[in-house]
C-alpha positions, -999 to +999 in steps of 0.1 A: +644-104+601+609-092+605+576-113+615+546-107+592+529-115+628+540-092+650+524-089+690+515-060+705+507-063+742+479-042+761+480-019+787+449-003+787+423-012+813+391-030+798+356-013+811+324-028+815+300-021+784+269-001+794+236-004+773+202+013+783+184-014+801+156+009+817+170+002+852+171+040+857+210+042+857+216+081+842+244+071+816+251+110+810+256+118+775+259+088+749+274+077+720+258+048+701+281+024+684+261+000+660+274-028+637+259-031+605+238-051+591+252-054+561+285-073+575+286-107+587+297-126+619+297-114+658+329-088+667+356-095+691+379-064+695+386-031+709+358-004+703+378+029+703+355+063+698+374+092+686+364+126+684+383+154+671+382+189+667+391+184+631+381+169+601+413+174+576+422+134+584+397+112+597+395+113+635+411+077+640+442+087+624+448+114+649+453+102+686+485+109+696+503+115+725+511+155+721+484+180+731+467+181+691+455+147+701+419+135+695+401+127+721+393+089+723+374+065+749+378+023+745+360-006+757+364-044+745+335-056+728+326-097+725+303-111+706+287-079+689+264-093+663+255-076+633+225-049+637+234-045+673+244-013+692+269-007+722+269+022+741+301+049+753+285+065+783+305+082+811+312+051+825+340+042+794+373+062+805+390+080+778+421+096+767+433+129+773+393+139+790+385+111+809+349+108+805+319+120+778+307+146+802+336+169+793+326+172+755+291+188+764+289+213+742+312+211+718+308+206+681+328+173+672+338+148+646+331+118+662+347+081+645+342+044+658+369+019+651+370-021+664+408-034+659+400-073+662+410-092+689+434-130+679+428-161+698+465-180+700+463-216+716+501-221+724+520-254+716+529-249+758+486-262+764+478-220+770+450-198+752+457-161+750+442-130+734+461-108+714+457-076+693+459-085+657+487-075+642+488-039+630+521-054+601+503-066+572+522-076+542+516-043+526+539-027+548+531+004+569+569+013+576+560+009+617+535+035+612+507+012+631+483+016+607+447-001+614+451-039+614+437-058+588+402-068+595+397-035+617+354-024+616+354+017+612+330+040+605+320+070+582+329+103+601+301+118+616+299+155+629+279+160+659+275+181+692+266+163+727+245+194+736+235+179+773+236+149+795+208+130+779+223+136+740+229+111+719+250+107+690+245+075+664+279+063+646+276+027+624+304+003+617+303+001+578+337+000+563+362-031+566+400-029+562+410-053+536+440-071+532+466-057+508+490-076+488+529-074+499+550-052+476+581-071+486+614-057+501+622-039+471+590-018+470+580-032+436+560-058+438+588-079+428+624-087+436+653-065+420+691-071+409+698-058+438+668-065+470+653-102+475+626-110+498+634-142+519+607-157+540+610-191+559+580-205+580+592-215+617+587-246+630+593-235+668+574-202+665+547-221+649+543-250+670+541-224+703+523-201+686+493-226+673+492-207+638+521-204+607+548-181+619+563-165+589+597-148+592+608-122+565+643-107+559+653-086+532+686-092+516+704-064+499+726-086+474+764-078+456+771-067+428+772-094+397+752-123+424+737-136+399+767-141+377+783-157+407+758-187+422+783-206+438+804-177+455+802-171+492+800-137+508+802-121+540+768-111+561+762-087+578+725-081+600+706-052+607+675-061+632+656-028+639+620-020+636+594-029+612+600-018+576+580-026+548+613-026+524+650-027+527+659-002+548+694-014+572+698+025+592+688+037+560+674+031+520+686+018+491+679+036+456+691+034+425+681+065+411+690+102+423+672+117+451+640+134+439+642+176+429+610+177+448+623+160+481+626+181+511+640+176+553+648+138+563+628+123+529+657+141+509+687+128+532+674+096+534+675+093+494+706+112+492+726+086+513+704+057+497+717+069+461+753+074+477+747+038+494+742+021+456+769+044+444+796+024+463+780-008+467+785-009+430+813+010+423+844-014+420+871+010+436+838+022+462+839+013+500+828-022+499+855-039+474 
């Protein structure tokens, strides 16, 4: 079973957003996040800056946790209203450098991102914030992409030559919702891979918002020729897939000429998988 809604807890530390106010405090070099005017309603999220030494993906695809890891900085933002800017000064800790200081100098391809913040009010009488979910019912295959909703901007390269630099990004791009393509992949169920989903009561009620559980069924040969028979089950309850896939896939066709490393192993068993699940002297008769 999988939940379309899935909860991601936080454990990184919120830091105080610092605009120029004229009070004199030397903010060191900046970067100026602005929200633009072309979108509508006020932002609630995490602002994440990324800059990377590269530009062959887009700098918010490549923080990681090995040493080719873009640099990034993050601060919650509430309320940001269209038009309006927010500062990352060297105040905002980052992630591997921990401050803005440490990129004097360098030439950079510098990326804003807000994931949005949800609001749950529990059945139990408690509010809490959550990050959105990053499963949509596109998929993603547990690869985290950005959630639904997420504010990002163009890539823009840039150099913070000294302490009172600044570099301008703007929030003009909005990740849209994509439709489900279904546990087969397809868009649509198969012969063989049906997509269940049931909306809980219980998660729902505690939750304060439809809870929508999704399992994907992988079903016998000749089902449909058989309504009224009964079969054993079996469940598999790992990670997040965005199709079948119980310790491994499910194909119908032979592995691809062109496939290469764990992509070719994984179709070779998922072709020897259908093999016997249909075969009526294979394993599973």
């Amino acid at each position: 079973l999988r939940m379309r809604l899935s909860l991601i807890f936080v454990a990184v530390a919120t830091v105080a957003t610092t605009l120029h106010d004229g009070s004199g405090y030397d903010s060191g070099p900046v970067v100026r996040v602005k929200l633009s005017e072309s979108l509508t309603g006020k932002v609630f999220g995490r602002l994440v800056l990324y800059a990377a030494v590269s530009n062959e993906t887009e700098p918010r695809t490549q923080c990681s946790d090995n040493q080719e890891t873009a640099q990034a900085f993050g601060i919650d933002v509430e309320s940001l209203c269209p038009g309006c800017t927010i500062d990352i000064d060297k105040k905002v800790r980052g992630y591997p450098r921990v401050s803005l200081e440490e990129l004097i100098g360098r030439q950079l391809y510098f990326q804003a991102e807000v994931r949005p913040y949800s609001r749950y009010n529990r059945g139990d009488g408690v509010s809490v914030v959550l990050p959105t979910s990053c499963v949509n019912p596109a998929g993603g295959n547990g690869q985290y992409p950005s959630p639904v909703g997420s504010l990002y901007s163009d890539v823009i390269k840039g150099e913070l030559k000294s302490s009172s630099s600044v570099v301008s990004v703007e929030l003009t791009h909005v990740v849209a919702p994509e439709a489900s393509r279904g546990c087969s992949g397809m868009g649509s169920d198969t012969e063989f891979i049906k997509t269940v989903q049931v909306t809980s009561p219980a998660l729902s009620k505690f939750w304060g918002r439809p809870i929508v559980l999704e399992a994907c069924v992988l079903l016998p040969l000749d089902y449909h020729q058989h309504p009224n028979a009964r079969y054993p089950l079996v469940i598999a309850h790992g990670h997040f897939s965005a199709t079948w896939m119980a310790g491994g896939s499910f194909r119908t066709t032979p592995p691809s000429k062109d496939a290469k490393g764990y992509d070719k192993v994984d179709q070779q068993y998922g072709y020897y998988l259908y093999k016997n699940w249909t075969n009526p002297n294979g394993t599973f008769f």
